[in-house]
N, C-alpha and C positions, 0 to 999 in steps of 0.2 A: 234571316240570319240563322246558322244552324249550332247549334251548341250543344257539346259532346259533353255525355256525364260518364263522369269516371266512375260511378256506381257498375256501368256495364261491364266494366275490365273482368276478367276473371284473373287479374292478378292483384286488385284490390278486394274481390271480393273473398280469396284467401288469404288476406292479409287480416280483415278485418274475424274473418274463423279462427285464425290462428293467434290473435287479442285474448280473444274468447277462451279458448286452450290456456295462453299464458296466465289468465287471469285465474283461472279454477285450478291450475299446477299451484300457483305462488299462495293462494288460499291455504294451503296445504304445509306452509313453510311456519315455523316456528314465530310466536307473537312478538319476539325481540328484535325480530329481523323486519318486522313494519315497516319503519325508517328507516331502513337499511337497503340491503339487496331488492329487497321486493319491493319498493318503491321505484330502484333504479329499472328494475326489469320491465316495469310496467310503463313506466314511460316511454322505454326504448321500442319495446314491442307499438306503443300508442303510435311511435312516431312514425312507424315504416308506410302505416295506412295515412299518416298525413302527408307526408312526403309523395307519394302517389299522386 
């Protein structure tokens, strides 16, 4: 049985770079916005690479 990892994609593998990007941007955002925006962003961006 042959079974395909989506590690290979190169549309997963910039998805999971561009996490990485969002994560070091949102770093960068104000300590009040924690539980805020940069919460939300972080998830959204998490999800594109699980969705894949």
């Amino acid at each position: 049985m042959y079974v395909f990892s989506f590690g290979k994609l190169e549309v997963w593998q910039n998805s999971r770079m561009s996490i990485m990007d969002i994560y070091k941007l949102t770093a960068k955002f104000p300590s009040n916005e924690i539980f805020g925006i940069t919460s939300q962003i972080k998830r959204s961006s998490s999800s594109i690479a699980t969705n894949i």
